[in-house]
C-alpha positions as CSV (number, residue, x, y, z in Angstrom):
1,X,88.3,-187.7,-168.9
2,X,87.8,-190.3,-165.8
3,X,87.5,-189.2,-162.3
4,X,87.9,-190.5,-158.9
5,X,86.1,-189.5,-156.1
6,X,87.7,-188.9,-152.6
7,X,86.6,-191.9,-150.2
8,X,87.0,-189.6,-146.9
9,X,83.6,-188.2,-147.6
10,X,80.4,-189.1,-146.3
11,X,77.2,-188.9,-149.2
12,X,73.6,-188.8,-148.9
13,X,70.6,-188.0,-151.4
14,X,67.8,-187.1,-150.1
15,X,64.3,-185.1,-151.6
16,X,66.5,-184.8,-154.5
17,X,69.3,-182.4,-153.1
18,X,72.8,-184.7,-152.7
19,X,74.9,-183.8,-149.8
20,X,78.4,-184.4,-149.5
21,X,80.6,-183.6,-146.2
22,X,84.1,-183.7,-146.4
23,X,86.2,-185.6,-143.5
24,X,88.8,-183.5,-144.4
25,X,87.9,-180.1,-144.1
26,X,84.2,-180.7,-142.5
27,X,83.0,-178.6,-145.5
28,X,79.1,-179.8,-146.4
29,X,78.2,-179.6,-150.3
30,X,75.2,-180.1,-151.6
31,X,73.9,-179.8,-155.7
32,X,70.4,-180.2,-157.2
33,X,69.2,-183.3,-159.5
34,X,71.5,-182.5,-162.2
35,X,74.4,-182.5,-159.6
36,X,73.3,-185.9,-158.1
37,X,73.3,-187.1,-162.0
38,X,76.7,-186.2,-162.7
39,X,78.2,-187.5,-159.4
40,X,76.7,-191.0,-159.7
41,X,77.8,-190.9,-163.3
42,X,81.4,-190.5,-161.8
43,X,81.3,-192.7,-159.2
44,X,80.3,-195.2,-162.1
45,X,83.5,-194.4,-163.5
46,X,82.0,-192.8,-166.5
47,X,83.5,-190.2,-168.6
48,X,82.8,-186.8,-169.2
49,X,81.6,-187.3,-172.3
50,X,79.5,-190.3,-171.1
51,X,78.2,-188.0,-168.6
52,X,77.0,-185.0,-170.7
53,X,75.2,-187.7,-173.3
54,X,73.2,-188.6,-169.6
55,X,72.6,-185.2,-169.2
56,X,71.3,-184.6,-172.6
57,X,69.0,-187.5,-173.0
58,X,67.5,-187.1,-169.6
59,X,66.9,-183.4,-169.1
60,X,65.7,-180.8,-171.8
61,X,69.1,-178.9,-171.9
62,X,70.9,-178.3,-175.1
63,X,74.7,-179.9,-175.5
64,X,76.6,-176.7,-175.1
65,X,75.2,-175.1,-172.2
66,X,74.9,-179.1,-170.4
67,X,78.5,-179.3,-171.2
68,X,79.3,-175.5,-169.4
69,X,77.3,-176.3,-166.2
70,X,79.1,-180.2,-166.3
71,X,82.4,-178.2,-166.7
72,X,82.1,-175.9,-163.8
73,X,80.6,-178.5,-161.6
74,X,83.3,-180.5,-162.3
75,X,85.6,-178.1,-161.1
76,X,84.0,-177.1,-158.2
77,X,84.6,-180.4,-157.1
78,X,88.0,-180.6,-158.2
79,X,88.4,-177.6,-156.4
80,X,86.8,-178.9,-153.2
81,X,89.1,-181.7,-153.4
82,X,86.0,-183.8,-153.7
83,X,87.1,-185.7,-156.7
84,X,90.6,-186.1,-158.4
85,X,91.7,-186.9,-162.1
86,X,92.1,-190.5,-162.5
């Protein structure tokens, strides 16, 4: 699955810790290196799937627990309204 991410944010990375406000709702979010991973990954327009082989081949994380913490992530942001499904 593709997503899109909401353009009424405002992103910045920095020491490794991305930060993302919301325009919307002024919320601030912020995730650790594997978060800023997967979030460049979908601004790329890569898929899931596409995104959990990144994971895998750059961190020493097995495929099914990679794929849980993608999945939740994922839907945190969903959640958060930060990205939609394309």
């Amino acid at each position: 699955m593709k997503y899109t991410i909401n353009p009424d944010l405002i992103e910045k990375i920095s020491n490794n810790i991305l930060i993302v406000i919301s325009l919307e709702d002024k919320n601030v979010h912020c995730s650790n290196e594997i978060g800023i991973l997967i979030w460049q990954n979908l601004k790329d327009g890569k898929s899931t799937k596409e995104i959990l082989e990144n994971i895998t081949s750059n961190y020493d994380i097995d495929v099914t627990t990679a794929e849980k913490d993608m999945e939740e992530f994922v839907a945190e942001l969903l959640k958060n309204n930060l990205i939609s499904n394309k």
